[in-house]
C-alpha positions in Angstrom: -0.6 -13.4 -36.8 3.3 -12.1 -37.8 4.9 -10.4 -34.9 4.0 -6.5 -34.5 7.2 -4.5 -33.9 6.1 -2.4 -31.4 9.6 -0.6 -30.6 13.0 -1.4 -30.4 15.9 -0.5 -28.1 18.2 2.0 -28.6 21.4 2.8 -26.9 21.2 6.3 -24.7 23.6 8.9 -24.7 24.0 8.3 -20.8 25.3 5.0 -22.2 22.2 2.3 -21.2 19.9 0.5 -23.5 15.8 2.0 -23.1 13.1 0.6 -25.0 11.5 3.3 -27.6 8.1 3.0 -28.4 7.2 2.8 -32.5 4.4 5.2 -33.8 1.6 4.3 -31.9 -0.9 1.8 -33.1 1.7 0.5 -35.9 0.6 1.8 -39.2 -0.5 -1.9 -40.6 -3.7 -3.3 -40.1 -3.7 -5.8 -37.3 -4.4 -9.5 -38.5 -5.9 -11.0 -35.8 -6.0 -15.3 -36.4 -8.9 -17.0 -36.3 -8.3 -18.7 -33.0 -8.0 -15.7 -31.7 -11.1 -14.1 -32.7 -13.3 -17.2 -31.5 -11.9 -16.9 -28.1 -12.9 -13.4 -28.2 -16.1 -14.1 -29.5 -16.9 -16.9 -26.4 -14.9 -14.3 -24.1 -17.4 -11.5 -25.5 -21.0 -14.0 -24.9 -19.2 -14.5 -21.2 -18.9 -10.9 -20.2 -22.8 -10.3 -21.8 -24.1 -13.1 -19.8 -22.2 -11.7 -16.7 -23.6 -8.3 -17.0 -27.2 -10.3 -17.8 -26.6 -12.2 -14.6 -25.4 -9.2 -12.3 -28.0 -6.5 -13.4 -30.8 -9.1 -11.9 -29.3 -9.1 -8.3 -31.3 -7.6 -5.7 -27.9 -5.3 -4.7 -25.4 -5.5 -7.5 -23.9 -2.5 -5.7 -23.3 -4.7 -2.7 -21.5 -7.6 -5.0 -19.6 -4.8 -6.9 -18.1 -3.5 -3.2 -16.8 -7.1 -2.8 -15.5 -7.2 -5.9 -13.6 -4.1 -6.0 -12.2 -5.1 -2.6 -11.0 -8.6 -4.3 -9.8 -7.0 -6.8 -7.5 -4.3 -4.8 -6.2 -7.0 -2.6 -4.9 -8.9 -5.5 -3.4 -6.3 -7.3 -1.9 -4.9 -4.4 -0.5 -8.7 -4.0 1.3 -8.9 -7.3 3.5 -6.0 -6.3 4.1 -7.5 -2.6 1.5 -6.4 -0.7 0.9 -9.5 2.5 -3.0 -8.2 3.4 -5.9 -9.4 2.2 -9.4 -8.9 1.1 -10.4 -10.1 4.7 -8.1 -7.6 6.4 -9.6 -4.7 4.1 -12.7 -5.0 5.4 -11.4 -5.8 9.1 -10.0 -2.4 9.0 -13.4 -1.3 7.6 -15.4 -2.6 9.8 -13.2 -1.3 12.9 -13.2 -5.4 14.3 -9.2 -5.2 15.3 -6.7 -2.7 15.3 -4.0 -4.9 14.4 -3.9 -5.5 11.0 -0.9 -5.6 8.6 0.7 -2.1 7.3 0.1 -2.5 4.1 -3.8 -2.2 4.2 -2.9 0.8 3.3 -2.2 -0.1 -0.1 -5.5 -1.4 -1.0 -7.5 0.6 1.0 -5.7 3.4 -1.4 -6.2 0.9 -4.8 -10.1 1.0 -3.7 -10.4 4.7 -3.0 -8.4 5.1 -6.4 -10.9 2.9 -8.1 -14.6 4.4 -6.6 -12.6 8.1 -7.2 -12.0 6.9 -11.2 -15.5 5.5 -11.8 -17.1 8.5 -10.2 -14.8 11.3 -11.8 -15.8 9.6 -15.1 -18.9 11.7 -15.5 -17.5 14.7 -16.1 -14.0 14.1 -17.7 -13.1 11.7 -20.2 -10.4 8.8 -20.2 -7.4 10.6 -20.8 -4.2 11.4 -19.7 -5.4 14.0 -17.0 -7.8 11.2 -16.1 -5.2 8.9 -15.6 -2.5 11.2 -14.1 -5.6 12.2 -11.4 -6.0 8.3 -11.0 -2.3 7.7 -10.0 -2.8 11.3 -7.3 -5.6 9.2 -5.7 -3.6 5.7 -5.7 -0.8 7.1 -4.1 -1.3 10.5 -2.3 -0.7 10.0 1.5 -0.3 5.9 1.0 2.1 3.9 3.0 5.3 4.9 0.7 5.0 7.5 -1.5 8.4 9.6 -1.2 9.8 8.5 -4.3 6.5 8.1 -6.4 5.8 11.7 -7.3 1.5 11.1 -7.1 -0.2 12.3 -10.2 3.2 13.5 -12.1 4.2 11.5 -14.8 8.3 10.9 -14.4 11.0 13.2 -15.5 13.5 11.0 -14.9 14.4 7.5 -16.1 12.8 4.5 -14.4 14.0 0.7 -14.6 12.4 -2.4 -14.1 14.7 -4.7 -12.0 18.1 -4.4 -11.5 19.9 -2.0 -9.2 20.4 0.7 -12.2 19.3 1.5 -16.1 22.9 -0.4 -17.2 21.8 -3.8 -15.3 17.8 -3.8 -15.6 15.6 -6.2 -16.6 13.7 -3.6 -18.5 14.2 0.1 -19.6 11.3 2.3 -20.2 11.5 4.8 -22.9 13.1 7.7 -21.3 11.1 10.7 -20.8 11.1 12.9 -24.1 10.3 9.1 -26.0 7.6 8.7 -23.3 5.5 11.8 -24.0 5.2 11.1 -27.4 4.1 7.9 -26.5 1.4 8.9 -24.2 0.0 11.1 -27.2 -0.2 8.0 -29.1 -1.3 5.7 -26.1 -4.2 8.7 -25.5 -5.2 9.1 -29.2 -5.3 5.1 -29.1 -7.8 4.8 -26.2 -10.2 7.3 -27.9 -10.3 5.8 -31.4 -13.4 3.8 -31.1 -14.7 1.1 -33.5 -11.4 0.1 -35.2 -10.3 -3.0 -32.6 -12.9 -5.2 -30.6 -13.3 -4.0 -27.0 -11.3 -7.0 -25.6 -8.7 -6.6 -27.7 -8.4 -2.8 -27.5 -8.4 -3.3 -23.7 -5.8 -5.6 -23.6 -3.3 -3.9 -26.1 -3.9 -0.7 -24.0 -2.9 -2.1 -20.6 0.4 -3.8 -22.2 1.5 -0.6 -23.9 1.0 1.1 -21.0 2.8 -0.8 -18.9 5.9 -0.8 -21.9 5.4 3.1 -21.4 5.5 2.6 -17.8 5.3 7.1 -17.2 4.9 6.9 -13.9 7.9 6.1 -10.8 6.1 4.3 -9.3 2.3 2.4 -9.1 2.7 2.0 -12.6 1.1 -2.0 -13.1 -1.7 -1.2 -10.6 -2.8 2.1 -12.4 -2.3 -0.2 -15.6 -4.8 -2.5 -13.9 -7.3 0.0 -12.9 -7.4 1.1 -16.1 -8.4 -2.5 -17.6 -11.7 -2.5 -15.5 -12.8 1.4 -16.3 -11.8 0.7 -19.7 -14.3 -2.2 -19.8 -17.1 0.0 -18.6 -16.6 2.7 -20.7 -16.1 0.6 -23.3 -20.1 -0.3 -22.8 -19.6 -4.0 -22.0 -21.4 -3.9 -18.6 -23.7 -2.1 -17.2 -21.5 -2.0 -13.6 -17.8 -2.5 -13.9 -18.0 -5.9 -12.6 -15.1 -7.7 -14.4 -11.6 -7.9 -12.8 -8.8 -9.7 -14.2 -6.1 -8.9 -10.9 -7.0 -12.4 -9.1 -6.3 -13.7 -12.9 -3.1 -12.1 -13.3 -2.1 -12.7 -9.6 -2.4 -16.4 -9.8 -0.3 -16.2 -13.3 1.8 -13.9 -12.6 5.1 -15.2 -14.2 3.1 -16.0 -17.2 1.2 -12.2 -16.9 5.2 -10.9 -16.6 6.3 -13.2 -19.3 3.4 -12.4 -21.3 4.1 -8.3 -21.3 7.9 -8.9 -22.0 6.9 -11.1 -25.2 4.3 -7.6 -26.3 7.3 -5.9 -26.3 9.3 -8.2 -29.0 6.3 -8.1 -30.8 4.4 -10.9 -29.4 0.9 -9.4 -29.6 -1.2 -12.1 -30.3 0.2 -14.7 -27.1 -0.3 -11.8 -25.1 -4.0 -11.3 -26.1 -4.4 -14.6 -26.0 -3.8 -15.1 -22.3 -6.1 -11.8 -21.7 -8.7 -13.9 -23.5 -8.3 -16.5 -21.2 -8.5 -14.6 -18.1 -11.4 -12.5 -19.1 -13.1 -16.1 -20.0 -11.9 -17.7 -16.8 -13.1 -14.6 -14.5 -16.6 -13.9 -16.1 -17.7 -17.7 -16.1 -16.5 -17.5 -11.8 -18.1 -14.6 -11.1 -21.4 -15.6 -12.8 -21.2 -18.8 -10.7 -20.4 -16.3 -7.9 -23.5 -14.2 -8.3 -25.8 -17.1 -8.9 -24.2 -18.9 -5.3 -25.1 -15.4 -3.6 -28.7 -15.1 -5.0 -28.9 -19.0 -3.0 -27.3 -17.7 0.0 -29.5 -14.4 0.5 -32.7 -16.9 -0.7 -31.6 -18.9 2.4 -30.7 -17.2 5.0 -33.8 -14.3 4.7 -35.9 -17.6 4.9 -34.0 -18.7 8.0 -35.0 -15.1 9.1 -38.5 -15.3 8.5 -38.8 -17.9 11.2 -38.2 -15.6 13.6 -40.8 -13.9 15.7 -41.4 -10.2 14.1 -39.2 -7.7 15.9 -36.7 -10.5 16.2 -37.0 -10.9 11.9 -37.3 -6.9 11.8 -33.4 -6.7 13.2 -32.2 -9.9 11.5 -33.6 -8.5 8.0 -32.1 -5.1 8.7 -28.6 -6.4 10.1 -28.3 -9.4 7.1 -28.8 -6.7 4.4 -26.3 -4.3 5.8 -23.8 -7.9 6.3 -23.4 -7.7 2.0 -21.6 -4.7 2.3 -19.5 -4.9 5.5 -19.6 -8.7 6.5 -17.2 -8.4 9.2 -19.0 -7.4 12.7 -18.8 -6.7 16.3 -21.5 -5.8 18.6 -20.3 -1.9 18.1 -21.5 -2.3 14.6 -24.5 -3.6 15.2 -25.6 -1.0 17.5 -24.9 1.4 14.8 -27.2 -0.5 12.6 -30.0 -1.2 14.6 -32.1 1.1 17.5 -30.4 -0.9 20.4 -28.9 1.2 22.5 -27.0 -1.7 24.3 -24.2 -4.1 24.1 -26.5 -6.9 25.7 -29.2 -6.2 23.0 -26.9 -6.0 19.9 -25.2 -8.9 21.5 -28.6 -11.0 21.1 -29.2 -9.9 17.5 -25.7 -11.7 16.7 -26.5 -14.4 19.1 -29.9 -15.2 16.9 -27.9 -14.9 13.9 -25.3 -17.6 15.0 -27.9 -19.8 16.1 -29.3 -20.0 11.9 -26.0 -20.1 10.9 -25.5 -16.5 9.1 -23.2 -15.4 11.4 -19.7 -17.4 13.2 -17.3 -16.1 15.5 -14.2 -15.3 13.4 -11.5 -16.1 15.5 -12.7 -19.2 18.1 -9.7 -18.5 20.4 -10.5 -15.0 21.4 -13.0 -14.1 24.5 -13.2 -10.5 24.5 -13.4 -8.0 21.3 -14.6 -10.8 19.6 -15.7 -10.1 15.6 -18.4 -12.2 13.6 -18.1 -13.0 9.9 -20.8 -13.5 7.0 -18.5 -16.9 6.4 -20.5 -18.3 3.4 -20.9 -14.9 1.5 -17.3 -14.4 2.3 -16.1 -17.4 0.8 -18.1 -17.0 -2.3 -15.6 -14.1 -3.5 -12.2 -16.0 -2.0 -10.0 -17.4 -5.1 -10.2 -21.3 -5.8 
């Protein structure tokens, strides 16, 4: 495929260089090579196969709430964030109250993703959509006095660099990026012309180029990739997330999006390809190891006497959502009424090896953790 010019820089009047978007998709045809369209075609059998795999799990809601959180941590991670997926649901599950800052972040990335799926039934992807998207990422998060929350920018925004003159990259200023939001909106409604992959992956790297918001601008990009994949009608629950990818290649994911912007269209699809190959085949090994796992341990269960199995049953189910405890939480799962009785339920669990004692050092407010489920969502 010949490079696609997808803008050029122009000097400003203020006297720095910004990137201007072209007419938006270019006007020719896109000439995909042939390489390229067999990746997407095993990338393509992949996600089918993962959305085969996933729709036959007992609670696919469960593995999706695990996934969303992995997929929050990571992106948050690429712009800096410390915490992770363990510490999201720590602070979910109320275990400690000292965990870092910047939970906030993904517990915000989350909200931003469950508000985006949801508000999907009743307004289309758009720029509204997107603009309430950003509201929910960053309203009342950590550090929000510069980002303006669902407002796209009125002022010019740099990438790197302490001003427009010395940046690494210049966004199109702000009357260049409304017009290319039209186009970037008119794109992402045109159905049929590109395949889903690549349509999905050309979207996230122009708008990233467009970059209209002042801040949250690559994780709204990446929220965008996984709605766009379920709207697209690829799976049946948005299941695929390509952050963890693009976290653990992240000066190639940086390099890659410079090189779209010189025209590089096809490398840049190319490593999209790879990621969506490289995440679908882990997460169907992911939900296959978690069918084993609940196969197992409800069987360890069932040697139990009844009202012992009763609690266990109850309690393990409720451990695929939230698999960080303490005894508070499983008094608010079960009828006891005591700390002594809860305590027992977690004692029987330890003693089949569902539950362990997170942290071995500490004796009092001690937390319990679902370790092998855990570990079946934790990156390589």
């Amino acid at each position: 495929m010949n490079k696609v010019i997808i803008g050029e820089t122009k000097k400003q009047v203020s006297g720095y260089s910004a990137f201007i978007p072209n007419d938006f998709p270019p006007t020719s045809k896109w000439d995909f090579s042939q390489s390229l369209l067999l990746k997407h075609s095993t990338a393509q059998r992949l996600v089918g196969k993962l959305d085969g795999v996933t729709q036959q799990l007992p609670d696919v809601d469960f593995f999706l709430s695990m996934y969303i959180r992995k997929d929050a941590a990571s992106s948050s991670q690429i712009e800096g964030t410390q915490a992770t997926m363990i510490n999201v649901i720590e602070a979910e599950a109320k275990t400690t109250a000292s965990y870092p800052a910047d939970v906030d972040d993904i517990q915000h990335y989350i909200k931003a993703l469950n508000y985006g799926l949801k508000r999907l039934e009743k307004l289309p992807l758009s720029l509204r959509f997107i603009r309430e998207l950003h509201r929910e990422l960053l309203a009342g998060a950590r550090a929000t006095q510069f980002s303006d929350p669902g407002e796209f920018r009125r002022t010019q925004n740099w990438i790197g660099g302490t001003s427009p003159a010395n940046a690494h990259f210049v966004p199109p200023p702000p009357d260049a990026m409304y017009k290319a939001l039209v186009d970037f909106e008119k794109f992402i409604h045109n159905r049929g012309e590109l395949l889903t992959l690549l349509k999905v992956g050309i979207a996230h790297a122009q708008f990233e180029t467009i970059h209209p918001f002042l801040d949250g601008n690559g994780r709204t990009g990446r929220l965008l990739i996984t709605i766009m994949l379920w709207i697209e009608g690829l799976l049946e629950k948005p299941v695929l997330f390509l952050s963890s990818y693009f976290k653990k290649h992240r000066s190639v994911y940086y390099d890659r999006l410079n090189g779209y912007r010189e025209g590089e269209v096809e490398a840049w699809l190319d490593f999209v390809l790879d990621g969506v190959i490289e995440i679908a085949g882990q997460a169907i090994e992911t939900a296959r190891h978690i069918s084993e796992i609940r196969q197992e341990d409800m069987a360890k269960i069932g040697t139990l006497g009844k009202t012992s199995a009763e609690s266990g049953v109850l309690v393990l189910r409720r451990l695929y959502s939230l698999p960080i405890v303490n005894v508070n939480t499983i008094m608010e799962w079960t009828n006891f009424s005591t700390r002594r009785g809860a305590q027992k339920v977690i004692d029987r669990l330890i003693e089949l090896e569902i539950l362990e004692q997170k942290d071995k050092s500490v004796t009092y407010g001690r937390s319990f953790i679902y370790r092998r489920y855990v570990d079946a969502f934790m990156d390589e």
